[in-house]
N, C-alpha and C positions, 0 to 999 in steps of 0.2 A: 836211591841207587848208591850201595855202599861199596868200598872198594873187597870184592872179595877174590884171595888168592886161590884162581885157579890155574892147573895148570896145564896141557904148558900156555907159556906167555905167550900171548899172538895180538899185532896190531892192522888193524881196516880202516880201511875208507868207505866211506858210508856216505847214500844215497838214496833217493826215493827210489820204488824197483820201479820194474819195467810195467809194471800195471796199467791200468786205463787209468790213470790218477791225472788231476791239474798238479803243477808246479808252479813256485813262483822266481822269476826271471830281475834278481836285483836292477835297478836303471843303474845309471853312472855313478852311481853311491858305491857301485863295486870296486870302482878304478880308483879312488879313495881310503879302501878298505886295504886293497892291495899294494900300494903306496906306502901306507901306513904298516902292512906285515913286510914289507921287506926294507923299509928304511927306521923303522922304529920310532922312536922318539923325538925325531929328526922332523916330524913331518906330524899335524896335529894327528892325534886319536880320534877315531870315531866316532860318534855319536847317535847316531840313526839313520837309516836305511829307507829305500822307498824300493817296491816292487808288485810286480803285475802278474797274475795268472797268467800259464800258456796253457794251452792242449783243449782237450775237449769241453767246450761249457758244464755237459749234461754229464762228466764224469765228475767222484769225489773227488773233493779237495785234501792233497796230503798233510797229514801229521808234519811229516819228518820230508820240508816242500823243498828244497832249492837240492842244486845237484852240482854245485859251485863248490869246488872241494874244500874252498877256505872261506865259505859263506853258507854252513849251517844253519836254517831256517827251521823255528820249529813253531808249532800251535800253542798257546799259551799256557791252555790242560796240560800239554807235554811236558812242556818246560817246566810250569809249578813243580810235578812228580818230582822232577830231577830236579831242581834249584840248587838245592845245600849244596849238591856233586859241581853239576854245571860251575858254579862258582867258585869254584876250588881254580877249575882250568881260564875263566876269565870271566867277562859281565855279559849279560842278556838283555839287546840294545832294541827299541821299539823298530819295528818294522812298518813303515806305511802303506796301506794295499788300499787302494780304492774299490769303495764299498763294505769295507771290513770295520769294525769297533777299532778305535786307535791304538789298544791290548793284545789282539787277536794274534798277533805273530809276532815274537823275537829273533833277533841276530845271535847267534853265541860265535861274543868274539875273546878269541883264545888268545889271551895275553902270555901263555908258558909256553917259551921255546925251550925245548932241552938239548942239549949234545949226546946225543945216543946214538947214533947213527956207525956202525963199525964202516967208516970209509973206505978201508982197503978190499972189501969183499961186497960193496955194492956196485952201484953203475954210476960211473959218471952223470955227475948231475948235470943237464940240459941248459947251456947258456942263459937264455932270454928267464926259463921260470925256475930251475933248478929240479925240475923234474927228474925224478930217478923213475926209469923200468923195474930194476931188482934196487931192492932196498933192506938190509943188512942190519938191523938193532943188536946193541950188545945187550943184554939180557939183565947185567949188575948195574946198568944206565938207565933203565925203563924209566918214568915216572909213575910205578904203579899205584899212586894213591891217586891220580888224575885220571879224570876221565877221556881226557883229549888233551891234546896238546901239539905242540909244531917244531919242527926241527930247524935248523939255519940253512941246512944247505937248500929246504925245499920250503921257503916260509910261507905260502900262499896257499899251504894243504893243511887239512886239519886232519892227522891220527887217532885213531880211537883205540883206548883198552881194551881186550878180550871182552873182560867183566862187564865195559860198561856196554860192550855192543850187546852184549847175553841180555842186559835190562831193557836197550830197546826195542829188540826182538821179542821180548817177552810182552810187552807193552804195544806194538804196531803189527807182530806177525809178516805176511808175509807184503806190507808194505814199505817195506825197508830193506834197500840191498844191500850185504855188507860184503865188499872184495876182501879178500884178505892181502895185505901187503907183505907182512912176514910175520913166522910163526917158529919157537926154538924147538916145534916137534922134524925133527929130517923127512918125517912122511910125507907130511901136510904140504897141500902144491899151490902157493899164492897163483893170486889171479895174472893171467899172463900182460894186464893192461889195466893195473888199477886205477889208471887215473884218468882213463880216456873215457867220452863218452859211448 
């Protein structure tokens, strides 16, 4: 997954779709995670994760599993693909699924917060998580050589690059949902709730 300049710049939140898929449901290792994305270095880093299939036994298990917006889960195959990118935006931390090889699943935990965020033309970020509704990127602030990354005012979400949503689409099809959050095309109609389930 390399960084390719497409345009225009658009950033998503990304999710397993609506499919008959299993997902995996982080345990308390999540409240850790998010500890850690909103106080920083103040509070240890993470380490590894533990988590449990939800949904239907008899349906596939997802690629692209968790739907936790700052707890991207991926399948190991997946991850391999993308490594060199992935690691750009931060480390890919073991996942424990009972039943599963102790390899089978990573965390991709996104160490780059950037200030991109045009403040005066977004929404007020949400007390308790910093959730914004409409969300405003200045376009000369992007990190486009990353493939994800986090902002300060909403640190418990992971954004994705255009580009690199285009690879995992390319790669999962239609088991992967991508909202769009904002895009500097004035057409293009972000999702009215990209962060909601």
């Amino acid at each position: 997954m390399s960084f390719v300049n497409s345009e225009p710049l658009a950033v998503y939140r990304l999710m397993p779709s609506a499919r008959n898929l299993r997902t995996l449901r982080p345990d308390d290792s999540l409240v850790d995670l998010k500890r850690w994305q909103f106080q920083g270095d103040r509070v240890p880093r993470p380490t590894g994760f533990a988590a449990e299939w939800t949904g239907d036994p008899r349906a596939r298990k997802a690629e692209f599993a968790s739907d936790f917006p700052g707890a991207p889960i991926l399948g190991a195959g997946l991850a391999d693909r993308l490594r060199e990118d992935l690691e750009k935006s931060g480390g890919l931390l073991p996942v424990r699924v009972e039943g599963a090889p102790a390899d089978a699943y990573v965390l991709h935990l996104v160490d780059q917060v950037v200030d991109c965020v045009d403040t005066r033309t977004s929404s007020r970020p949400k007390k308790a998580t910093g959730e914004m509704r409409k969300t405003v990127f200045r376009p000369d602030a992007l990190p486009l050589a990353l493939p994800s990354f986090r902002v300060p005012q909403f640190p418990v979400a992971v954004q994705w690059n255009g580009w690199a949503v285009a690879r995992l689409v390319e790669f999962l099809g239609g088991d992967i949902e991508a909202r769009l959050v904002w895009s500097e095309d004035p057409a293009a109609d972000p999702h009215p709730d990209p962060w909601g389930f």
